[in-house]
N, C-alpha and C positions, 0 to 999 in steps of 0.2 A: 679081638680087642673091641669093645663095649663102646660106640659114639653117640655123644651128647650133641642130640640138636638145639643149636640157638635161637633161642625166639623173640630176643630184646635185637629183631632187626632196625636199623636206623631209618630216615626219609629221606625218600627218593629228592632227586634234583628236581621231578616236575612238583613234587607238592613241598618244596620249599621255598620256590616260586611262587605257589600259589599262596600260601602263610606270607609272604615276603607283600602280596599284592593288597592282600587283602589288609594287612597290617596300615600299608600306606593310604589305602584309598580313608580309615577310619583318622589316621592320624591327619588327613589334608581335610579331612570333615571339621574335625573337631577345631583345626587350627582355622578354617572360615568364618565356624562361628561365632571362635572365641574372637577374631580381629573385627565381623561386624560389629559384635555386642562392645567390645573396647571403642569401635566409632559413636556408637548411639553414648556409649557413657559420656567421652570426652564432647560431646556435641550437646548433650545435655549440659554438665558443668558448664560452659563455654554460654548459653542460651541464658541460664540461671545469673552467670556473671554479666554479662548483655542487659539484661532485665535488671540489675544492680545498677549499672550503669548509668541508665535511662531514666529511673526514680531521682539516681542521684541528681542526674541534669535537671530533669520535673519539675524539683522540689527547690534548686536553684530559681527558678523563672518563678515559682508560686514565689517567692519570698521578695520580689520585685515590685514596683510599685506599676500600677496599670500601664503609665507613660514609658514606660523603661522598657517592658514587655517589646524586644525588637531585636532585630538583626544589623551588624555592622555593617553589611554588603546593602540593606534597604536603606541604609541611615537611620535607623529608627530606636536603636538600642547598641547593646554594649554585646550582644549575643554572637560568638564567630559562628557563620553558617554550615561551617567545614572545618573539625578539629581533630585529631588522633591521644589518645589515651590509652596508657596499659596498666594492666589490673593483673595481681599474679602472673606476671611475664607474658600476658596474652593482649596485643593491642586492637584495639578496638576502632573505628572510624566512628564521627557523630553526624548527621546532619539534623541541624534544626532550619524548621521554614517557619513562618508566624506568619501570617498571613490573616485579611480582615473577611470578615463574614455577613452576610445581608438578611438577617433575622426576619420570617414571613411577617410576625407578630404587630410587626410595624408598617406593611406591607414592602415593594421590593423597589427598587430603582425602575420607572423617574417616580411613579408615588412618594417615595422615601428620598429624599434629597441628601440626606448620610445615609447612605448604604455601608460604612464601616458601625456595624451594630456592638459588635464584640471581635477578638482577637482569636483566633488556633493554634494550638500550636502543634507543632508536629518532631516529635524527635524519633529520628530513626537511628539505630548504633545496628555498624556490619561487624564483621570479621570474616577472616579465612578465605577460603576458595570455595567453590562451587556447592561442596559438603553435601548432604543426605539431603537429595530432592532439591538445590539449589539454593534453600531456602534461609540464607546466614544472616539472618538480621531479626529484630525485634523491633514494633514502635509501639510507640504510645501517642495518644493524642488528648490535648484539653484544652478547655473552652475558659479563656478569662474575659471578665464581663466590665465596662469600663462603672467607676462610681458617680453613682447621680446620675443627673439627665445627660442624655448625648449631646453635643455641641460641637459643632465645625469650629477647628482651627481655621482664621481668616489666611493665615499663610500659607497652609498644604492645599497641594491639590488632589484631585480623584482621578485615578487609571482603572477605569475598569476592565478588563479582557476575557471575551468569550471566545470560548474554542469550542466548536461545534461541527460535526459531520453534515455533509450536504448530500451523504446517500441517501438510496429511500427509505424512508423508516428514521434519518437520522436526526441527533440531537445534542446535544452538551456531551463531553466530551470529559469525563472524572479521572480523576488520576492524572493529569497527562501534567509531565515534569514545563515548568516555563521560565527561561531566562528573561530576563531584563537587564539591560544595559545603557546607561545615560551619563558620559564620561562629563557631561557640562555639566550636568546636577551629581556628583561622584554618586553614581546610582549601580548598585552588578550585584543583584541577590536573585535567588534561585524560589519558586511560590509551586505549588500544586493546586490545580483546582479544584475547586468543588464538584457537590455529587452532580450540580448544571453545568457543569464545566465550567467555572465565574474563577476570577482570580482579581481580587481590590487588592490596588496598591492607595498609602493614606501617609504623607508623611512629610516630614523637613524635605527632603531628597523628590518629591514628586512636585517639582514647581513647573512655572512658564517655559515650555519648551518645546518649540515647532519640529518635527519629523526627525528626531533625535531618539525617541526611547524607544531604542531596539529590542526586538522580542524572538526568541527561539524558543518552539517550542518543539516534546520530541515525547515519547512512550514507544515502549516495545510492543513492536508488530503494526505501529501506525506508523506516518508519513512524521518526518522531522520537517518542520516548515518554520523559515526563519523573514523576518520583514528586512526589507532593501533601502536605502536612502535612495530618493526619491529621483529623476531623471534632472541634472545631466550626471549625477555621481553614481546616478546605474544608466550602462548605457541603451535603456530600455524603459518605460512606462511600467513600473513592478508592479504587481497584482496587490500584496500587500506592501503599503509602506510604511516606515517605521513612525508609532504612533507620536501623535501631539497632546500636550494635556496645556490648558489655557485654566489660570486658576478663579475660582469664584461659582465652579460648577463640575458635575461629571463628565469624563470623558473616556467613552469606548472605545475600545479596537475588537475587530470582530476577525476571528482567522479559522479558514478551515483546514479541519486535519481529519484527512479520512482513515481506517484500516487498511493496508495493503492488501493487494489484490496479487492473482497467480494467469498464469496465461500460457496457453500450450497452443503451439502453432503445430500444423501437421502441412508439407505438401505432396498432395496426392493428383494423381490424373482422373479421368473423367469417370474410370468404373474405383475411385477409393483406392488403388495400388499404391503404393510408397514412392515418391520421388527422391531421392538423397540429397544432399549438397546443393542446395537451391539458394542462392546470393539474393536477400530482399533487406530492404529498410524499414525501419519502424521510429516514429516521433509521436509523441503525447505524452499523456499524464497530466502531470500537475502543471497547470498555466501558471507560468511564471511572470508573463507581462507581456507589452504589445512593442514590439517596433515603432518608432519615431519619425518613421520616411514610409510611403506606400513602397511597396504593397499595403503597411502594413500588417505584416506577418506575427504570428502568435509562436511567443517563446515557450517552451514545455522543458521538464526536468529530465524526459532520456528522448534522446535524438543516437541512434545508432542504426549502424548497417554488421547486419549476422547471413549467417547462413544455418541452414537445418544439416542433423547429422546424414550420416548414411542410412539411415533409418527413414530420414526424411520428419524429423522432428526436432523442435527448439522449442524449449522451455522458460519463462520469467517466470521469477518467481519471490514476492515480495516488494512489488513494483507499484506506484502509485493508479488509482482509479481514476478513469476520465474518458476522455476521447483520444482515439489513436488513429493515426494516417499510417496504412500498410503500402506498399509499393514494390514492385520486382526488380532486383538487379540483376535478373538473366537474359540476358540479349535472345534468346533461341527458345524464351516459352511467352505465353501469354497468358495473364488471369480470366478463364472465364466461369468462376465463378469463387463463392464461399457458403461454405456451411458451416454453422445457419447463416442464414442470410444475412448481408450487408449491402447498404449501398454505398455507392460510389460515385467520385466526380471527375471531370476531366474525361465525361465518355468517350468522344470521339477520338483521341489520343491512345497511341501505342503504350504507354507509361500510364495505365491507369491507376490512382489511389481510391483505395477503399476503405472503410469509414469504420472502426471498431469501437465501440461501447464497453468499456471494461467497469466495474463493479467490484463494488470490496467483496460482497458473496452473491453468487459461488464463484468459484474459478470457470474461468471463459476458456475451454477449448474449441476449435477452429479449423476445419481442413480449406487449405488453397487447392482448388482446384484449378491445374495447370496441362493446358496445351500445346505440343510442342506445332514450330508454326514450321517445320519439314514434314508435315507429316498431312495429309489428304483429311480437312475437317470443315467445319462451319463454325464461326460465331457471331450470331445476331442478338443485337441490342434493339429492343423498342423501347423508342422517345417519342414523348411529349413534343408537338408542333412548336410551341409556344419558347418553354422554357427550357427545352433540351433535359427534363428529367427522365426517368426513367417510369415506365409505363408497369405496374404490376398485376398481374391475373393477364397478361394477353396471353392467346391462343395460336402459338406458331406452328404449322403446320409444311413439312417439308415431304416433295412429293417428284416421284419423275418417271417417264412413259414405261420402266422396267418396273416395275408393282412397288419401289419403295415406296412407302406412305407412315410416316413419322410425326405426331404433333405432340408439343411439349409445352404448358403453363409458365409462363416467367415471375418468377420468384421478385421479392423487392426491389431488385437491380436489373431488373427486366430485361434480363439474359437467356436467351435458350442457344443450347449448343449440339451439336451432331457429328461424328454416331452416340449413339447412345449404348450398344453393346459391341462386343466383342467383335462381329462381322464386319465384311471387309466393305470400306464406303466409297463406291467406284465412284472413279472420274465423270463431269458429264454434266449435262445441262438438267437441271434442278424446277420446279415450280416452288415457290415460299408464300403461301398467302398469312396475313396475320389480323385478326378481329381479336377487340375489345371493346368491352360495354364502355359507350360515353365516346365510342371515336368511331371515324370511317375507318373499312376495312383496306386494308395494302393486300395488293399481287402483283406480286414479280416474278423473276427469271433470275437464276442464280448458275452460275458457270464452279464447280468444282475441279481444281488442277492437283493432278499427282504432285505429291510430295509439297503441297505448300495447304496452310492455314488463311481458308477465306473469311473477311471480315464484312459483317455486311451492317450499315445503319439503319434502320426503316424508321421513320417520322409516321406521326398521326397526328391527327387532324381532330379536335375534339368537335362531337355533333349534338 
């Protein structure tokens, strides 16, 4: 019997799997790109409708008479600051700020005795959420110009407010969002400054009013700094207080807002090794005001007690620039040192604080160097005769009848500490001599005991 072989064989299981994969990986392609490109459309329209929006408000305020040009919340106009609108089902947020401008041309305040030269305005309309790159908003801004010659109303008064950084390099402060609030002069409108960081306030609403007109001011990635009423109604001397304006003349407030700063603590022992879970406090930043009774004592915006992880690290991050007091809450180590260097007060004390510098840029990392005081070691501070500071560039030199011989430079906090490597630092009667240019030299005798942390002070003598 004659057999027909078939040759329309079908596919196998493994390559209708692979038909099966490849199919989906092209159809999850195509369906990515078709949903980005559907965002960019719909984010478009939405942009285009925003932009619609904005004209329309624009062209509102152009149609106003110069005087009217103003916001409900300033007193100044008939303009809501903060309004919602929807447009083809899609609603919109508006803010307007109008705020007064100091034209060089005339030169600037105190030259210029009206610093409101001209008006701004500023409309911003949001929508949505986050969207493509964050970016859901659209403005506009225009300059209306008052007619004829300038003239002070005899009844308004002038708030002028500079917002300015006091880092190095720093200067006026643009962009940064600024409340006001003056519930005796029904005053609560929201200003942006200029490219000096200036913000005029001019108007019915800006009269006689001693340390009333509250100010907050705030920008992303900066410090939000808000003014206090003044002591006994803070119970503190505030840094800034809430401004006065007396009519018949300008009146400034001047407030600083720095960029936030980052801060990476590390505590490590004497060779850089990792310490974990190390209990310390930390108080500074932004000075907030002074204490009313001695001390004395300086108020700061973060005052808190952390610990570092198991790693032996802790992190801030977006925390105010200034000056900061470090201090240790572990009963069983002691600070003898930091790097880079700081110095410190309180020497002769177990509980010493040490003095950090932090800066909007760069970010400040930091290792604590930390000695456990079970443990056979030295730490000698040299001071100043006089003033109990700390002596820097001396020459401490640590020495005893078995061949050690060890000298170490003291850093700004005029610290030198022992062993220095790995080797093992016997018990035992010590020589410590120490010379620095500008003092007499010290020699002593230093006793080292197993298992405990010797603390030694040496004084000099300036010659």
């Amino acid at each position: 019997m004659l057999k027909i072989k078939n040759k329309n064989s079908g596919f196998t299981l493994i390559e209708a799997l692979t038909l099966l994969f490849v199919f989906s990986i092209i159809t999850l392609s195509f369906y990515s790109v078709m949903s980005v490109g559907l965002r960019y459309i719909q984010d478009s329209k939405n942009r285009l409708a925003a932009l619609a929006v904005a004209n329309e408000k624009m062209e509102i305020v152009r149609n106003l008479k110069y005087d009217d040009v103003g916001t409900t919340g300033a007193g100044t106009g008939s303009l809501p600051e903060d309004e919602d609108v929807t447009e083809n089902g899609k609603t919109f947020h508006i803010d307007t700020v109008v705020g007064y401008d100091d034209d060089d041309y005339d030169n600037n305040y105190p030259a210029d005795v009206i610093p409101g030269d001209f008006k701004q305005v500023i409309i911003t309309v949001l929508w949505g959420d986050a969207g493509l790159g964050g970016n859901n908003s659209v403005e506009l801004k225009s300059r209306f110009v008052p007619p004829g010659l300038e003239v002070a109303n005899t009844g308004d008064g002038i708030l002028s407010i500079n917002i300015f950084s006091d880092q190095p390099g720093g200067a006026g402060i643009p962009d940064s969002s600024v409340h006001i609030i003056n519930n005796d002069t029904v005053l609560d409108t929201n200003q942006t400054t200029d490219s000096s960081g200036n913000v005029i306030l001019i108007g019915p609403n800006i009269q006689d009013s001693i340390q009333k007109y509250e100010i907050i001011v705030s920008k992303n990635g900066y410090e939000t700094v808000a003014t206090m009423p003044p002591f006994p109604d803070t119970n503190y001397n505030p840094t800034f207080v809430h401004a006065s304006v007396v009519s018949g003349g300008v009146n400034v407030a001047n407030i600083v807002q720095n960029e936030l700063a980052d801060l990476d603590i590390d505590t490590v022992d004497y060779l850089n090794q990792p310490i974990g879970n190390i209990d310390f406090h930390l108080n500074g930043g932004k000075l907030l005001g002074i204490e009313t009774t001695e001390p004395f004592d300086l108020i700061y915006n973060l005052v808190t007690d952390e610990n570092t992880d198991s790693g032996g690290e802790k992190e801030f991050n977006g925390i105010s620039p200034g000056q900061y007091e470090f201090s240790l809450l572990e009963s069983g180590y002691r600070i003898i040192g930091i790097d880079p260097p700081f110095s410190y007060k309180l020497p002769n004390t177990g509980d010493d604080i040490y003095l950090l510098s932090l800066f909007s840029e760069p970010p400040l990392g930091i290792k604590v160097k930390l000695a456990s005081k079970a443990v056979a070691s030295l730490l000698v501070s040299v001071l100043k005769s006089t003033d109990k500071s700390p002596i820097f560039g001396a020459v401490v030199q640590l020495t005893n009848a078995f061949g050690y011989d060890v000298s170490q430079i003291t850093p700004i906090d005029g610290r030198a500490f022992f062993p220095t490597t790995t080797d093992v630092f016997a018990s035992g009667l010590y020589n410590l001599k120490i010379t620095a240019d500008g003092f007499s030299d010290s020699d002593s005798q230093v006793t080292i005991i197993d298992d405990q942390l010797k603390v030694e002070t040496i004084e000099l003598n300036a010659i």
